[in-house]
C-alpha positions as CSV (number, residue, x, y, z in Angstrom):
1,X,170.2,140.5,48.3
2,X,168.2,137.7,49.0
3,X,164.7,139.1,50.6
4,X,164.6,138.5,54.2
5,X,162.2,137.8,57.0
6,X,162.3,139.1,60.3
7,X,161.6,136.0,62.6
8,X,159.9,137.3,66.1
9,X,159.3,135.3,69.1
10,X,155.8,134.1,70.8
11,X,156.4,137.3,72.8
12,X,157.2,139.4,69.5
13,X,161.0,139.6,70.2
14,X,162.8,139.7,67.0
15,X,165.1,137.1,67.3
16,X,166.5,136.0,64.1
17,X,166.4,136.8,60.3
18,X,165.8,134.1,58.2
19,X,164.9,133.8,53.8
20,X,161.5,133.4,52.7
21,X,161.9,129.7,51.6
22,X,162.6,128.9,55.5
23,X,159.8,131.4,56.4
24,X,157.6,129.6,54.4
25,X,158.3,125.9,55.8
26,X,158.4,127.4,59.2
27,X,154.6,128.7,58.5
28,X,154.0,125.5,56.6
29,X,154.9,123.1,59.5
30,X,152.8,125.5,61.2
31,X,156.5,126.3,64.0
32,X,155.3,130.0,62.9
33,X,152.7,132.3,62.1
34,X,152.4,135.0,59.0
35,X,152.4,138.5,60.9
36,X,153.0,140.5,58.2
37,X,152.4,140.4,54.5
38,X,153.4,143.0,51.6
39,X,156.0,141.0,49.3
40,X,153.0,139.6,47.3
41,X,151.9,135.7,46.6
42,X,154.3,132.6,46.0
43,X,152.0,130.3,43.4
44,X,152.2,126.6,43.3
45,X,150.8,124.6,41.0
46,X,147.1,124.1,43.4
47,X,147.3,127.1,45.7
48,X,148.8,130.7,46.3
49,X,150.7,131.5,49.7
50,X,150.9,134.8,51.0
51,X,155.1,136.0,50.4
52,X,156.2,136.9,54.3
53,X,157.8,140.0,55.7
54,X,157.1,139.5,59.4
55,X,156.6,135.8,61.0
56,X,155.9,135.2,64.6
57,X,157.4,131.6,66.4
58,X,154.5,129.5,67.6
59,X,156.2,128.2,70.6
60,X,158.9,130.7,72.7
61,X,162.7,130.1,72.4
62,X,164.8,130.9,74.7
63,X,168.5,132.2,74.2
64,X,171.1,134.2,76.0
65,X,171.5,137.8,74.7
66,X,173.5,138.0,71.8
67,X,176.8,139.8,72.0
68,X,178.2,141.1,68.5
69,X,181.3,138.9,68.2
70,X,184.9,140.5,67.1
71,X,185.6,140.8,63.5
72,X,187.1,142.4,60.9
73,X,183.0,142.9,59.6
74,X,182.2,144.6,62.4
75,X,184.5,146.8,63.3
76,X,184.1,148.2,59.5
77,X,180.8,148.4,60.6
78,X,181.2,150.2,63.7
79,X,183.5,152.7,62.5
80,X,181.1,153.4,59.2
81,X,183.4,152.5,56.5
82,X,185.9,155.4,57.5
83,X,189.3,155.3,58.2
84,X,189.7,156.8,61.8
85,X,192.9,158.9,61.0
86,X,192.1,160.8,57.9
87,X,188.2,160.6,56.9
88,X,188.2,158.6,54.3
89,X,185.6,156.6,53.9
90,X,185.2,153.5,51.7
91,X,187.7,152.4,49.4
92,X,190.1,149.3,50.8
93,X,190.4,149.8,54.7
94,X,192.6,147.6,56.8
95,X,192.5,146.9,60.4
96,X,194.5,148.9,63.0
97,X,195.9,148.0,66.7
98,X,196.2,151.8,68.2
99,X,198.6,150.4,70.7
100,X,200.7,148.1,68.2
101,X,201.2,144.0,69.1
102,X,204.8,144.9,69.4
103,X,204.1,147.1,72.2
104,X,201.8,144.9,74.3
105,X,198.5,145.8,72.2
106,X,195.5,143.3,72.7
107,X,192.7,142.4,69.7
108,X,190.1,143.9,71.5
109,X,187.4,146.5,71.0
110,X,188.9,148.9,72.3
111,X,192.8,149.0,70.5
112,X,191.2,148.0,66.9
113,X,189.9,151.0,64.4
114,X,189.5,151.1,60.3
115,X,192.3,152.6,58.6
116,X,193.0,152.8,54.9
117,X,195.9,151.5,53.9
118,X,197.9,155.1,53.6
119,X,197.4,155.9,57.2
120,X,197.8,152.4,58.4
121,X,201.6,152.4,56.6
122,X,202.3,155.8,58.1
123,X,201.4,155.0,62.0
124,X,203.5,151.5,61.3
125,X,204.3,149.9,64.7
126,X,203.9,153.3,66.5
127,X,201.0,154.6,68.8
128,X,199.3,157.6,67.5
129,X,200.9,160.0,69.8
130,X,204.2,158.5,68.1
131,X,203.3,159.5,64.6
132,X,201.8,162.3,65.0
133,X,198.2,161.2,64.1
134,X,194.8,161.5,65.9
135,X,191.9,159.4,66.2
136,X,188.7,160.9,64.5
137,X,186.3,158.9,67.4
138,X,188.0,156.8,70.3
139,X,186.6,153.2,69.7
140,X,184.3,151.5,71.9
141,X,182.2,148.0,71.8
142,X,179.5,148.1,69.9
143,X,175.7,148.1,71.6
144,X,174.2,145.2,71.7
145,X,170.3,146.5,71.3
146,X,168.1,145.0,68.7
147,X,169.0,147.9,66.1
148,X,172.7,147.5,65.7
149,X,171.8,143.8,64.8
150,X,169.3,144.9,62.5
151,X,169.9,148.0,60.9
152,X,171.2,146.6,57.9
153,X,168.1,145.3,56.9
154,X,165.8,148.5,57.6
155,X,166.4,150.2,54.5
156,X,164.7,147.6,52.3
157,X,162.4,146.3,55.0
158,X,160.8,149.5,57.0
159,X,157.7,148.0,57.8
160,X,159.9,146.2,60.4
161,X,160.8,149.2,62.7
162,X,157.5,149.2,64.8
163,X,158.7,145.4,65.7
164,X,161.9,146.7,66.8
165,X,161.2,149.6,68.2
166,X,161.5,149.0,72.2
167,X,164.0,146.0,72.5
């Protein structure tokens, strides 16, 4: 994985995550400031730069709150890589409608849960209650706070959670 940068706001919001060669010409056009070092130096040929972790935005954006848009991505993700029928988790999971299109079912958060492909075949075009089958957890939208969006990164970045901690 390319190492990442968590990209705050003037008011220390984390906004955005961007790579270190776009920290780096942020910080070098002077749009941001180096919060947080511990990733080393980057040499050139006349001078050594400081490798980011943390950069702070010189000037404050301003953006709508995100939403975590529906995908096939992200409702693996919210259902932790397990099929909701049986337990499984990894392997190749498909995409479920609990109430099936046939039947009136919509693509939203609510009707869609990870199924491997076993389970998926067995429910068919049938609601649960048809076949016989339970959902493990009823599915909801995911939250939209600042560690859904950036949990992913944490493990390889923990010097981030004090920045996130309280948005």
């Amino acid at each position: 994985m390319i190492e990442s940068v968590l990209v705050l706001n003037a008011n220390f919001e984390p906004v955005h995550v961007c790579d270190i060669r776009r920290a780096l010409s942020l910080i070098y056009t002077q749009k941001a400031a180096l919060i947080q070092n511990g990733r080393g130096e980057f040499h050139t040929v006349s001078r050594s730069y400081p490798i980011p972790s943390i950069i702070r935005l010189q000037n404050m954006i301003h953006r709508p709150r995100p939403i975590v848009q529906l995908s096939r991505h992200e409702i693996l993700r919210r259902d932790h890589y397990t099929c909701q029928y049986c337990g499984k988790h990894g392997g190749i999971l498909t995409i479920d409608h609990i109430i099936p299109k046939n039947a009136g079912g919509r693509h939203t958060w609510t009707n869609l849960v990870a199924a491997c492909i076993s389970c998926n075949h067995r429910k068919a075009a049938r609601t649960p209650q048809q076949a016989g089958m339970e959902l493990i957890r009823l599915p909801i939208q995911p939250p939209t706070s600042v560690f859904y969006y950036f949990e992913k990164y944490l493990n390889e970045n923990e010097e981030w959670e004090p920045f996130l901690t309280g948005w």
